[in-house]
Residue frames relative to the residue before (quaternion, step in Angstrom):
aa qw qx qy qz dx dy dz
X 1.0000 0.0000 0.0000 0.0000 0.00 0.00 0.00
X 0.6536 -0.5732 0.4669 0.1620 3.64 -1.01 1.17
X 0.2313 -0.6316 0.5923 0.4435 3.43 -0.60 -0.48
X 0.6835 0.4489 -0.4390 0.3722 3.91 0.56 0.03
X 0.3479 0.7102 -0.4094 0.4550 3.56 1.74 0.22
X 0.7516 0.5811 -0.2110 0.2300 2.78 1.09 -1.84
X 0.7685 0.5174 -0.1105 0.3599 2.55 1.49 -1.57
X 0.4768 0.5956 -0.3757 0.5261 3.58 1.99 -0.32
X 0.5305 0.5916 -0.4002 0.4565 3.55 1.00 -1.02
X 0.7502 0.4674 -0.2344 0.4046 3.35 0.70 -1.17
X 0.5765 0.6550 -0.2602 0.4133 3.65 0.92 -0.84
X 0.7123 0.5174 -0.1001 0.4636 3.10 1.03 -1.89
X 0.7690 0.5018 -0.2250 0.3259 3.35 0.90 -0.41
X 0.4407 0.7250 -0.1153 0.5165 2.72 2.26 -0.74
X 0.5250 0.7481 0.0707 0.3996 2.62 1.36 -1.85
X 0.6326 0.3460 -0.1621 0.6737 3.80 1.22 -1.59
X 0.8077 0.3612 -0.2925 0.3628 3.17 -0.01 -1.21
X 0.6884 0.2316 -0.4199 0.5441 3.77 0.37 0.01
X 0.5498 0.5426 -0.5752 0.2694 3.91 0.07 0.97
X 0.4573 0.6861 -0.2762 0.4938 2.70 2.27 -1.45
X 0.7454 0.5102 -0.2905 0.3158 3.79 0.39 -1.28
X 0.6411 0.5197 -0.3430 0.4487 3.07 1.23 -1.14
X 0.6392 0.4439 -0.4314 0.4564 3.70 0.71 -0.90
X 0.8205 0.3508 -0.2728 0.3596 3.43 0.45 -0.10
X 0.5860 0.4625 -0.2518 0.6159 3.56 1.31 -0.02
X 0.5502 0.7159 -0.3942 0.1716 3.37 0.91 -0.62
X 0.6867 0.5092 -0.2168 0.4713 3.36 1.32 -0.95
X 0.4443 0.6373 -0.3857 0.4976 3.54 1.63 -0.47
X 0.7466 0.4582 -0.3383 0.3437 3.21 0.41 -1.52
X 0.6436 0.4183 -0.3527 0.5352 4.35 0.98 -0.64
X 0.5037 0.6088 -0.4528 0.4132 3.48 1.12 -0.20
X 0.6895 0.5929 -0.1186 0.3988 3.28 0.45 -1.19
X 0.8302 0.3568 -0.0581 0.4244 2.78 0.38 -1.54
X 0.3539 0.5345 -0.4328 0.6338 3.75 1.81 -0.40
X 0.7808 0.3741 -0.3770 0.3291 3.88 -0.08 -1.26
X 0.6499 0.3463 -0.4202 0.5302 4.23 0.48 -0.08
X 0.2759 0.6914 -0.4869 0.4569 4.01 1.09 0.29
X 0.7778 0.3123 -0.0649 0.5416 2.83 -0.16 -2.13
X 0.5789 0.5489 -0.4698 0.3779 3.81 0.46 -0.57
X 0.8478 0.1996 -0.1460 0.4691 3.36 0.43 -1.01
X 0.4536 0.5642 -0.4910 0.4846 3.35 0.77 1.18
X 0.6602 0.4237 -0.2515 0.5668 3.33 0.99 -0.70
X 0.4226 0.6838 -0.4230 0.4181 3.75 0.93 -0.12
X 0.5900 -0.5848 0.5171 0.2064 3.57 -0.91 1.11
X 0.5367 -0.5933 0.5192 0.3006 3.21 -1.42 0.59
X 0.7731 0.2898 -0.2450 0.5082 3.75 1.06 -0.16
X 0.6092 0.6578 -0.3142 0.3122 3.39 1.09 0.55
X 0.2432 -0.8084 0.5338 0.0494 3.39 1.18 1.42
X 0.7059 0.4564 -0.3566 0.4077 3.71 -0.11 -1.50
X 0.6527 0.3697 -0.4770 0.4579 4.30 0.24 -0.82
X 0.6711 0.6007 -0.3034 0.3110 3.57 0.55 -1.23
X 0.7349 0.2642 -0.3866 0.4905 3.46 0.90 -0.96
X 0.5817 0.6851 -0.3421 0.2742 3.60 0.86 -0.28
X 0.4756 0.6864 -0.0802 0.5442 3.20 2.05 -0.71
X 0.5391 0.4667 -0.1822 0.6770 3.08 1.45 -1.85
X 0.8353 0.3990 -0.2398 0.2925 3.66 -0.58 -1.11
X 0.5435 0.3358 -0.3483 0.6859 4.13 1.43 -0.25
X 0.5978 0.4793 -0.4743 0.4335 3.94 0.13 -0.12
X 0.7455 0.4065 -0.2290 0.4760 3.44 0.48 -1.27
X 0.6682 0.4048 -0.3332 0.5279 4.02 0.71 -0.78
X 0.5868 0.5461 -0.3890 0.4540 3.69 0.99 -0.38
X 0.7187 0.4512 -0.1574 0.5051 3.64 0.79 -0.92
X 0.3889 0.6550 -0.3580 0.5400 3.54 1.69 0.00
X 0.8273 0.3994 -0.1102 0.3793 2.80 0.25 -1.90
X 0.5446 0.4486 -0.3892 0.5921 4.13 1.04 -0.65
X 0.5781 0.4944 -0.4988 0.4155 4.13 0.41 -1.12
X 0.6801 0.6198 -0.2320 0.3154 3.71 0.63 -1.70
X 0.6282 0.4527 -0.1980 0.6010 3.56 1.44 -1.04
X 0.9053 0.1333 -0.3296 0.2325 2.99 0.14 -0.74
X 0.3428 0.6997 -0.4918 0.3886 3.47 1.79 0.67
X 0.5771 0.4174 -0.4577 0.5322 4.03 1.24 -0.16
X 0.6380 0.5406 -0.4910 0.2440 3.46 0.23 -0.54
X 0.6370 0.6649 -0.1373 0.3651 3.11 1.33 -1.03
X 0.4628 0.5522 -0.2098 0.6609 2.88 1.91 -1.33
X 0.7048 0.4120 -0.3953 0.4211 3.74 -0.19 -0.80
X 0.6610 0.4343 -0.3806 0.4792 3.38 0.08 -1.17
X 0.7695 0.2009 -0.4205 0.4366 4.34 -0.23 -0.49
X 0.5564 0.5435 -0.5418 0.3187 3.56 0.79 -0.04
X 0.5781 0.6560 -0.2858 0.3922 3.59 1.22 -0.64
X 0.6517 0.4753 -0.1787 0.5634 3.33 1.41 -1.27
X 0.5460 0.6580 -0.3020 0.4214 3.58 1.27 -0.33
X 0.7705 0.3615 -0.0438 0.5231 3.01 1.11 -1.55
X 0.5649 0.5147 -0.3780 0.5227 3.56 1.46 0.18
X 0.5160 0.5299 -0.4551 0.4958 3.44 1.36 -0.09
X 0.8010 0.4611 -0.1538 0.3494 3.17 0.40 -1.68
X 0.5883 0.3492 -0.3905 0.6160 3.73 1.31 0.71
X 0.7435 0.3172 -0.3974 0.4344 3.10 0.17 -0.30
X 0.4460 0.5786 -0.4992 0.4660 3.97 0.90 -0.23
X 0.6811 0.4722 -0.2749 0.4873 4.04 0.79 -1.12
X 0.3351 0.7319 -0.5150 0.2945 4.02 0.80 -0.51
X 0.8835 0.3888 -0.0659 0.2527 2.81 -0.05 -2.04
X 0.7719 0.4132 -0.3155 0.3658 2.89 1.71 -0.15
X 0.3655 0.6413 -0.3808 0.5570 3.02 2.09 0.39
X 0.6184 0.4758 -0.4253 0.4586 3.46 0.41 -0.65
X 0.7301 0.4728 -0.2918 0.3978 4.14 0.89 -0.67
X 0.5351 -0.5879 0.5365 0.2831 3.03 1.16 -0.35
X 0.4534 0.6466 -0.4137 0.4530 3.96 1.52 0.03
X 0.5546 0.4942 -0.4986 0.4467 4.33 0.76 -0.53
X 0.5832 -0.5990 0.4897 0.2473 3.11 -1.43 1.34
């Protein structure tokens, strides 16, 4: 194994486990994020502080789902990476050509 195997190996796995989360967190995340909505709607016309505070768990929330679901994404071409890179070796296993 390569060390850039390693590091797809490593992606890809990442990769599962934040798709898994998202399918499960996913509805949390509109949950949430509906609740600092409604937070900062209901916020006074002179209440700057709820609003930016609203603003500031909306925006670090939406960080954090972007953040997941930029590994998933990552996983999924590291996977397609590493289906290249075995299956490119096959043919030379199949000859009898691996040292």
């Amino acid at each position: 194994m390569t060390v850039d195997e390693g590091k797809l190996i490593e992606q890809q796995n990442l990769g599962a486990t934040a798709t898994a989360e998202l399918s499960t967190m996913g509805k949390a995340f509109e949950e949430v994020r509906a609740e600092f909505v409604n937070m900062w709607m209901a916020s006074g016309p002179r209440d700057q502080d709820a609003r930016e505070k609203a603003w500031l768990a909306t925006t670090i929330l939406t960080r954090v789902e972007n953040l997941m679901r930029g590994y998933a994404s990552n996983g999924r071409v590291a996977k397609q990476q590493l289906d290249e890179i075995r299956k490119a070796g096959q043919p030379k296993k199949r000859f009898g050509i691996l040292p």
